[in-house]
N, C-alpha and C positions, 0 to 999 in steps of 0.2 A: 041794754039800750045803747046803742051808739052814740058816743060823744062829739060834740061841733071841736075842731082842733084848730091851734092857733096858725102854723103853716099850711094846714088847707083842708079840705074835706072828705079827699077819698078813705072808702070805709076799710079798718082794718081786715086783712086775710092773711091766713097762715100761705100761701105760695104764693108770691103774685108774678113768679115769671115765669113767661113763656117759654113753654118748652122746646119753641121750633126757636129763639131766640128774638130779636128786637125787644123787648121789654122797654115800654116806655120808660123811662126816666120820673124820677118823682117830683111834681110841679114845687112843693113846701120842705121838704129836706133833701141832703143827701150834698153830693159836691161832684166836682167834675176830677179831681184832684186833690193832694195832701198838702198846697201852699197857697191854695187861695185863702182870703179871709176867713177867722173862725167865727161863726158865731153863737154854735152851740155845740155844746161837750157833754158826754155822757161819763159821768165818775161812778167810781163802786167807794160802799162807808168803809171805813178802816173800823168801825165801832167794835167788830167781832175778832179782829185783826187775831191770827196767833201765827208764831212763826213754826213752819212744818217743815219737813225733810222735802222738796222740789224741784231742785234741782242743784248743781255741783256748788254754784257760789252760795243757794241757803243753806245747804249742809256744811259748808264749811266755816259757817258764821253760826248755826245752831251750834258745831262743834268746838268753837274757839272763844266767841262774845255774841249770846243769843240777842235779838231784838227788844230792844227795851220799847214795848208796845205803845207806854203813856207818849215817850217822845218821838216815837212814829207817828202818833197819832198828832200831834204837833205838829209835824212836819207837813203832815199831810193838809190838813189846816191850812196854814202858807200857801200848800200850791193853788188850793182852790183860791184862795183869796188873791191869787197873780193872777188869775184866768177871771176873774173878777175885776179887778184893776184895769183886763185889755177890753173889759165891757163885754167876754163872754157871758152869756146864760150857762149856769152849770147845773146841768140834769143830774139825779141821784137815784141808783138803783136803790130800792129799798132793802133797809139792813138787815139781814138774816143770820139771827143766830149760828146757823147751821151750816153757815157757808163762809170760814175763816181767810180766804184768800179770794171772796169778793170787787174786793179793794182792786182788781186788776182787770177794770171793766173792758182791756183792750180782747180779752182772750173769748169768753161767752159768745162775743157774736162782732159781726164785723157790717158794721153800715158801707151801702155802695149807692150808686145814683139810682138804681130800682128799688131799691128799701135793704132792708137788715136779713145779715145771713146769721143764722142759728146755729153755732160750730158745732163740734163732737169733740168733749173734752178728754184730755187722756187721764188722769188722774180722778181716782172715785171720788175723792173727796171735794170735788169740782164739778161736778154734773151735774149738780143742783142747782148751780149758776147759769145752766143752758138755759130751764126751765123759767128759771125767778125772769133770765132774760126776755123770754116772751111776754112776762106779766108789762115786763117794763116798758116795750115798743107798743105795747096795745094802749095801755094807758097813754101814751104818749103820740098815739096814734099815727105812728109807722109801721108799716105793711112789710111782711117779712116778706123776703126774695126768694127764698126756698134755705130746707135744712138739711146740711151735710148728714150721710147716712152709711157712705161706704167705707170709710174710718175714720182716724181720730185728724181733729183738724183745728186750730188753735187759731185765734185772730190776728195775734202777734205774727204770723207768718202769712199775712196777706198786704203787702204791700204796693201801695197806689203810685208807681213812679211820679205819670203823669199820666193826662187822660186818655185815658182809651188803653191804657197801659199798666200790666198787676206784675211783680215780682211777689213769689210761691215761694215760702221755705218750706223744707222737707227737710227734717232731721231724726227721723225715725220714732222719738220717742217719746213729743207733744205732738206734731204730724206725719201722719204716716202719710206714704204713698199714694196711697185708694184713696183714700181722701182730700189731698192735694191735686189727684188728679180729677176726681169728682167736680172740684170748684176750677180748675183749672179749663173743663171740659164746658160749664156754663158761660163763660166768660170769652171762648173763644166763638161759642155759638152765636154772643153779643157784638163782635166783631172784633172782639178786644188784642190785642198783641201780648203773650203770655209767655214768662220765663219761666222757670223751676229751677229753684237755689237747693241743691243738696247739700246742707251744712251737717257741721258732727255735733249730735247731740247734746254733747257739751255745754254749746253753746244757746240751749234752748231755743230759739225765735229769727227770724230774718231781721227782724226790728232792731236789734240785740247790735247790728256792726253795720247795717243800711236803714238811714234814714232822709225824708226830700227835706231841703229847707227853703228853698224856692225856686222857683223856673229856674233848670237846667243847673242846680245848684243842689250837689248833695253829698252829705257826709257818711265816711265809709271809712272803717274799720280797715287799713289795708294788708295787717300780718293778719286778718283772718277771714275776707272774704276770697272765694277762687278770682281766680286771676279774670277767667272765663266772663264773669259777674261786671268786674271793673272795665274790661273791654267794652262791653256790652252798653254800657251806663254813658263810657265815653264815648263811643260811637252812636248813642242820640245825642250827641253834643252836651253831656252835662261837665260841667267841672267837678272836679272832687275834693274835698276837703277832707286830708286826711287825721282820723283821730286812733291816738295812740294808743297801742295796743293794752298797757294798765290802766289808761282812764274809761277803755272799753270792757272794761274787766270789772268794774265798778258804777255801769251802768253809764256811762261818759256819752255814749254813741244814744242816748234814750232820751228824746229830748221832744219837745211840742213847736213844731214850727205853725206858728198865729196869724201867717201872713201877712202883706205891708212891711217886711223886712222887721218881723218882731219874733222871740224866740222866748220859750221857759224850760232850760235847760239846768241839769244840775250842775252846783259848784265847784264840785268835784273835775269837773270838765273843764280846766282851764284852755288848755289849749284851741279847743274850738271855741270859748265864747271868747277868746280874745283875735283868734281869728274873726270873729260876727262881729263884733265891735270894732276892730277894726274896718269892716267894709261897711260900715253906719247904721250895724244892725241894732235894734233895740233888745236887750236880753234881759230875763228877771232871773237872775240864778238862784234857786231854792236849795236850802239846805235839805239832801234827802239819805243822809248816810245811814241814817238808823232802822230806816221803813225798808229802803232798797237792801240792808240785809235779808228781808223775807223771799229775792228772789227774782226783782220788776224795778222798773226804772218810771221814769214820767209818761212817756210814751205807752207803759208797757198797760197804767192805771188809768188811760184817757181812750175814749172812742168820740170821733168827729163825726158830728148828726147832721150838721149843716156850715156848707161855705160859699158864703158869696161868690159870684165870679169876678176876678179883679178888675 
């Protein structure tokens, strides 16, 4: 039986975009962009937490000082409670034993202003998270947008510049190509203005060294985005805030920007949250050293369901 929902009533569907494009926009979720107000987040539980082989920075912290999961789980604790403190709603995937890297609710699916895309994850031990993802938007009664099919496709690599505007990572080996260009391909049919970032795998995620932190204000990784990328950013008139290439290497550049010039960035990141504070930004720095061993940063464990328009 269909359930009455708190932002509005249209009924859940597994496709609801048009395939010739226009796709109306969702009246009760979604956002036009990554800097307007937040006011509701979608989190995965750390309850199942285990640190796995993922990619180059969690094999290198499995190999040298693995994740001490109690004080991960602690940490993680904190952030919800800062996303609490800014009077988000913070929505919870439900915890599944079976699905240990949950916790990184940016990657399963990606919310847009037509409803939620249902990724293609590259890693088997993740593909279960696609699934648990659909249990999650139905209950919560957001209408998926359609589900990536032609390959692997990661949420972390779907970045919302501004509106009407998506930067695409492709780095081979959380998204490939076919699949980048698949979501690539629905987005332009929306009328959307579309990059494709080919980064080196290495690096996991687009989210990873570009992030918005409010109108025409974003920080960027600059020893490891293409050149090509930063042009591009600058030439819609953003400023860039550049963040150093070790604090990016440690998850620095993964940060929540809340809107109204508020930020939940880690601590690790000094450079940019004293640049934020300096320009009267509000920051809550979280201690996330021990969790962000497993592989994800704050940005990487967060999905934006709904943002005010400012």
């Amino acid at each position: 039986m269909m359930q009455t929902y708190r932002h509005g009533s249209e009924p859940f569907s597994l496709q609801r975009r048009n395939l010739k494009g226009g796709t109306k926009p969702l009246e009760g979720w979604g956002f036009r962009n990554e800097t307007d107000p937040l006011t509701d987040v979608l989190l995965g539980s750390p309850a199942h937490l285990r640190h796995l082989s993922t990619s180059s920075l969690s094999r290198k912290f499995l190999r040298e000082e693995p994740c001490n999961v109690q004080v991960g789980q602690a940490q993680h604790a904190e952030l919800v409670s800062a996303y609490e403190h800014f009077g988000v709603k913070v929505h919870m995937h439900k915890p599944t034993p079976e699905l240990p890297m949950q916790v990184y609710a940016r990657d399963s699916s990606v919310m847009t202003p037509y409803g939620a895309i249902i990724t293609a994850m590259a890693n088997w031990w993740r593909r279960g998270e696609n699934y648990a993802a659909i249990r999650t938007y139905e209950e919560l009664g957001i209408p998926i947008y359609d589900m990536v099919t032609a390959g692997t496709f990661e949420g972390g690599d779907f970045n919302v510049i501004e509106e009407g505007c998506v930067l695409i990572g492709c780095g081979g080996a959380r998204t490939q190509e076919e699949g980048a260009r698949q979501v690539e391909s629905w987005f332009k049919a929306e009328g959307w203005e579309t990059r494709l970032a080919f980064i080196d795998e290495y690096y996991v995620h687009i989210d990873l060294m570009v992030v918005p932190i409010a109108p025409k204000l974003t920080a960027v990784c600059l020893d490891c985005t293409e050149p090509g990328i930063v042009d591009w950013l600058k030439g819609k008139g953003h400023e860039i805030i550049d963040v150093p290439f070790r604090d990016t290497m440690a998850l620095g550049c993964n940060f929540m920007s809340l809107g109204r010039d508020r930020v939940i960035a880690p601590k690790v990141s000094k450079t940019l949250i004293d640049q934020l504070r300096a320009r009267g930004f509000e920051v809550a720095a979280i201690d996330m050293s021990e969790i962000s061993k497993t592989g994800g940063g704050i940005h990487c464990m967060a999905q934006s369901l709904k943002r005010e328009a400012a």
